[in-house]
N, C-alpha and C positions, 0 to 999 in steps of 0.2 A: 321617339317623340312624335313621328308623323304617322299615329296609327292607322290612319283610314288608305296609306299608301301600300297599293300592290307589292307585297314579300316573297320572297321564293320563301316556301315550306322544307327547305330541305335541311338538312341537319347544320351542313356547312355554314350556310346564310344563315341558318340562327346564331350559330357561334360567330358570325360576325359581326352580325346586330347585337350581341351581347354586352362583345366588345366596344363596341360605338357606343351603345349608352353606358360602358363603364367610364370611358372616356369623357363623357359630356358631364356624366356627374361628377368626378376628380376636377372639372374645370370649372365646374361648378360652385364646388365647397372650396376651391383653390381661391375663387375671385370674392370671397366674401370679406374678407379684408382680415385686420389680426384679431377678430372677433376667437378666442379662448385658446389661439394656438401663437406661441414666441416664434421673437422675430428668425431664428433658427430654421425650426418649422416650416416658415414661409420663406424662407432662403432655399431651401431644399426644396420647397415645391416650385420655384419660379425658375429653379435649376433644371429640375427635371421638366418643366414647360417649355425651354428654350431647345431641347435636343430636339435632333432631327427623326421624323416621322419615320420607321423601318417598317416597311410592306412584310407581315409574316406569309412564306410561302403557303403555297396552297396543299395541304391537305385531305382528301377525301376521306374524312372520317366515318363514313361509312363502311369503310372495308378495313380497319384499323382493329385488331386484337388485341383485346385487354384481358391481361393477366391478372390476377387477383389472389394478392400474397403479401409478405412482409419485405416489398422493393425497395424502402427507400435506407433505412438503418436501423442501429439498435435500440433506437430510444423510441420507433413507432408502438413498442407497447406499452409505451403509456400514452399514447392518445385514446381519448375514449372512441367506444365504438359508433360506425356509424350508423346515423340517422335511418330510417325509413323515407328513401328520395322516390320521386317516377318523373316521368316524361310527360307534358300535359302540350297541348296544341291549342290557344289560344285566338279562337274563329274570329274573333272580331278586331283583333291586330297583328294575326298572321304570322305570332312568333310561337315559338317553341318553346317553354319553361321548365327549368327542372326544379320541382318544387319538392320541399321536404314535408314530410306524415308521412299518413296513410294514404295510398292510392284510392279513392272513392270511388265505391260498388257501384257498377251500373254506369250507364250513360249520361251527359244532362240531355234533357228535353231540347228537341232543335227549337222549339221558344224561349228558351232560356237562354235570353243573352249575358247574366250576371251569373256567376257562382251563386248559391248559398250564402247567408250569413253566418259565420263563424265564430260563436263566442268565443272571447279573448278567457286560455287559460291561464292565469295567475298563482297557480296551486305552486310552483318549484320558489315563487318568489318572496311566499308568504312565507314557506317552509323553510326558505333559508332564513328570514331574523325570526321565527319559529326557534329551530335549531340555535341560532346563536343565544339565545337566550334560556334555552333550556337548562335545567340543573345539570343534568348527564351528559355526558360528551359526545360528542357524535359516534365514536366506534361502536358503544353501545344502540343506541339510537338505529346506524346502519343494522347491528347484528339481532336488533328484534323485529326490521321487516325483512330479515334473511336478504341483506344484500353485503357488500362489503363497503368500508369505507369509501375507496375511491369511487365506484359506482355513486354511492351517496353525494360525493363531493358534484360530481359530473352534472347531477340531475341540480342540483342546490344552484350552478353555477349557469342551468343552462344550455351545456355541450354534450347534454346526450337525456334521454329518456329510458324512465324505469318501465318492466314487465307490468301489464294490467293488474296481478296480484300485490308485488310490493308499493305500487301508486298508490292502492288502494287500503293497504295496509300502512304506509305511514301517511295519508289524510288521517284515517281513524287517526292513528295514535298521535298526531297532533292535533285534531282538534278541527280540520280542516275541512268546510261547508260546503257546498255552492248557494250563493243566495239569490235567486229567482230575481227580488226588486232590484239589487244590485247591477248583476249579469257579472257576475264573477265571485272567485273562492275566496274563502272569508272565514277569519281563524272564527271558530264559536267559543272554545275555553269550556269550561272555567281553568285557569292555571294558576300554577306557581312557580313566577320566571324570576328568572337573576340577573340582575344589572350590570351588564360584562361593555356591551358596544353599545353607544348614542344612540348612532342612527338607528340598529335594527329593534332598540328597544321602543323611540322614540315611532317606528313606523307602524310598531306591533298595539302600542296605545293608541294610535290615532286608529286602527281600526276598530280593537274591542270596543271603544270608547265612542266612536263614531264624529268622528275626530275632534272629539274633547266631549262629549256631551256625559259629564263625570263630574263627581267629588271626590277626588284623590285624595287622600293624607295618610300620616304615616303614624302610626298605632303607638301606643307606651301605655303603658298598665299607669291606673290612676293614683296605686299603691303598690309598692316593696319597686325591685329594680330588673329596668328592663335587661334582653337579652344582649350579653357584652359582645357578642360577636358578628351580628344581624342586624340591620333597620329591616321593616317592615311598613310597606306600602301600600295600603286597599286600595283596589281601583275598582268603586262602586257605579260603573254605568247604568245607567236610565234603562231598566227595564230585562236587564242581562246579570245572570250570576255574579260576582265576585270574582276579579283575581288580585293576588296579591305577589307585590313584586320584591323581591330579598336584592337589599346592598349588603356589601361586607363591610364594616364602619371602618374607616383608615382609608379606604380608597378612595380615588380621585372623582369617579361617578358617582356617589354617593351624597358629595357635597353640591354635586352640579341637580339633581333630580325634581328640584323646585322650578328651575327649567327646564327642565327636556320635559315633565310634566304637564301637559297645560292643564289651568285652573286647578294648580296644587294645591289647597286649602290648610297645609302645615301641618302642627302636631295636634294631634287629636286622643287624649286618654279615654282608655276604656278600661271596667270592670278588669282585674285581674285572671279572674276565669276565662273570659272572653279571649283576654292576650294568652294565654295559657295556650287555647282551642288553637289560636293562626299560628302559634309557636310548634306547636305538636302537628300541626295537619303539614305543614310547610316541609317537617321532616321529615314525616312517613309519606309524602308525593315526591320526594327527594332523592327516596329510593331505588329508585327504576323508572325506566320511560314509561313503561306502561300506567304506572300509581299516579302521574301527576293528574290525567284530566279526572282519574277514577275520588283522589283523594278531597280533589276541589270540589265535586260535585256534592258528596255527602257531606263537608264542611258547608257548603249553599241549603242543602236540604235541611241541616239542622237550624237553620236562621232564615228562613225563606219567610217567614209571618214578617221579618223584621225590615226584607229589602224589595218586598213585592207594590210597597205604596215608594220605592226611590228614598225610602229615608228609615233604611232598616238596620243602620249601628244599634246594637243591644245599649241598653242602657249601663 
């Protein structure tokens, strides 16, 4: 907390100042009151406040050998693997950080008293209500950017990072931007997603859509009958292709999507042909991870006269 105060640089003293501010912050979040955590919770922590302080002996971590193997049990192989961490020295509060990436090439400038600005990546978080919403299951999903499930699971959740290739390979094949005015990744679509989770569908609209700026509704041929197994939902955003999102009729999500929707507009019939086009396209991007954004796209190309002025439902 008192950065401008004289620190020993040496490893040991870092690992004590670490400790001190782990400590300050625990008492920290301890003293906030029952602000989202039971009175349990806070029984355990006023418990463990009350113990008496234990001086850990000293140390010299410097001349301490570390081994690097599978020391602790049988279940450490399923922890994912680690991070990319280094040792960074911090000139202007005299600690020591071990920071996770990439180590960054080169020196800073002794003028440089800030790091860099670091855009914030958002690509594992879009990809996950990406993935929950997808037609295909994630094993698939994992085995067409050549990784495996769990690998897939790890990066979706956060606790580990993909190869530059497979990064780059499921952006593409979900769909996944970086947008410049934004400063961060940003599903582009077009898709054909399925209504499984609230929230992650609920998260994945508010982006394509920009958070609502849409005519939603849900498609029914104007004659003969629609399809008994599917609803179908346009999400025609201001200026961006088309996605359309599939409930299973009978399920619970399905009744709820005039909410989780915003500015749902209801049922809307079109031309029989028309519903024919989102019934057929929906199935052949249905088929494999790779057909969804390929299938949407040419389903847009063929209607693009119709959604280029924002108001291009076929007649």
């Amino acid at each position: 907390m008192k950065k401008h105060d004289p620190v020993d640089p040496s490893l040991a003293a870092s690992v004590e100042a670490l400790c001190r501010d782990a400590h300050k912050d625990h008492d920290w979040r301890a003293g906030r009151g029952p602000r989202r955590l039971s009175n349990r919770k806070l029984e355990n922590i006023e418990r463990w406040l009350e113990l008496p302080m234990r001086t850990p002996p000293s140390i010299p971590l410097e001349d301490v050998d570390w081994e690097v193997g599978p020391w602790l049990s049988s279940w450490e192989i399923s922890l994912p693997p680690d991070r990319p961490r280094y040792f960074h020295h911090d000139n202007l509060c005299g600690r020591t950080w071990l920071l996770s990436g990439e180590e960054p090439l080169g020196d800073m400038d002794d003028d440089d008293e800030f790091p860099a600005y670091e855009e914030h990546d958002n690509t594992a978080e879009i990809a996950k209500n990406l993935v929950a919403c997808w037609p295909n299951p994630p094993k698939e999903i994992a085995a067409t950017v050549g990784v495996t499930l769990r690998q897939l699971q790890w990066f979706l959740s956060e606790r580990s990072s993909l190869d530059r290739t497979a990064r780059y390979d499921l952006s593409r094949l979900l769909g996944v931007a970086y947008d410049e005015r934004m400063g961060g990744y940003t599903p582009s679509g077009p898709y054909v997603l399925i209504a499984r989770k609230a929230q992650a569908l609920d998260a994945i609209y508010q982006e394509i859509s920009g958070a609502g700026d849409a005519c939603p509704c849900e498609l029914v041929p104007a004659q003969g009958e629609a399809d008994p197994s599917w609803r179908y939902v346009l999400i025609n955003a201001y200026g961006t292709p088309p996605t359309v999102v599939m409930a299973r009729r009978g399920e619970a999500i399905a009744e709820r999507l005039p909410d989780l929707i915003m500015n749902y507009e209801g049922i809307r019939p079109v031309s029989p042909t028309f519903y024919r086009d989102v019934v057929t396209t929906c199935a052949r991007a249905c088929q494999t991870p790779q057909a969804n954004v390929r299938e949407m796209t040419e389903f847009a190309k063929r209607y693009e006269r119709h959604w280029i002025d924002c108001a291009w439902l076929p007649d």
